[in-house]
N, C-alpha and C positions, 0 to 999 in steps of 0.2 A: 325166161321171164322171172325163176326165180332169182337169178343171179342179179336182174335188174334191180327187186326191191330189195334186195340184202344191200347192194349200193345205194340205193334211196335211204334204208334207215342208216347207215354209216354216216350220210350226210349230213343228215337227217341230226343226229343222234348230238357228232363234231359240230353241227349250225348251235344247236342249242348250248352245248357244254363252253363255245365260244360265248355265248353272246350271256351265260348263268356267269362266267369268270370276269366280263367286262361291266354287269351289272354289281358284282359285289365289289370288284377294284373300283367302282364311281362309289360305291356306299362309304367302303374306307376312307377315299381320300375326301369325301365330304364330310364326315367323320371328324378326319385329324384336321380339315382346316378351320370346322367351328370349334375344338376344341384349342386349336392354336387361337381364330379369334379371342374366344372367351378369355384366355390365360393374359392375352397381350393386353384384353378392354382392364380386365382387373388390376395389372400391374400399372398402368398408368390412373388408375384413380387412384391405388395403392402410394404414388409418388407423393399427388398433394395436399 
């Protein structure tokens, strides 16, 4: 039984660090596209 929940928090453990790594790579790339928006709204009122 103990061998069981040593594999449960292993999974356990890999579920989370998966889904803490796929939450901050969506932060980033939300991130860099509103700052990509912003720079592109600017340079085009910046044109006229």
């Amino acid at each position: 039984m103990v061998h069981l929940s040593v594999a449960i928090a292993r999974f356990a453990e890999t579920l989370f660090w998966g889904i803490a790594q796929a939450a901050g790579l969506a932060l980033i790339g939300g991130a860099l596209a509103i700052a990509a928006l912003l720079i592109g709204w600017r340079l085009m009122h910046r044109r006229r």
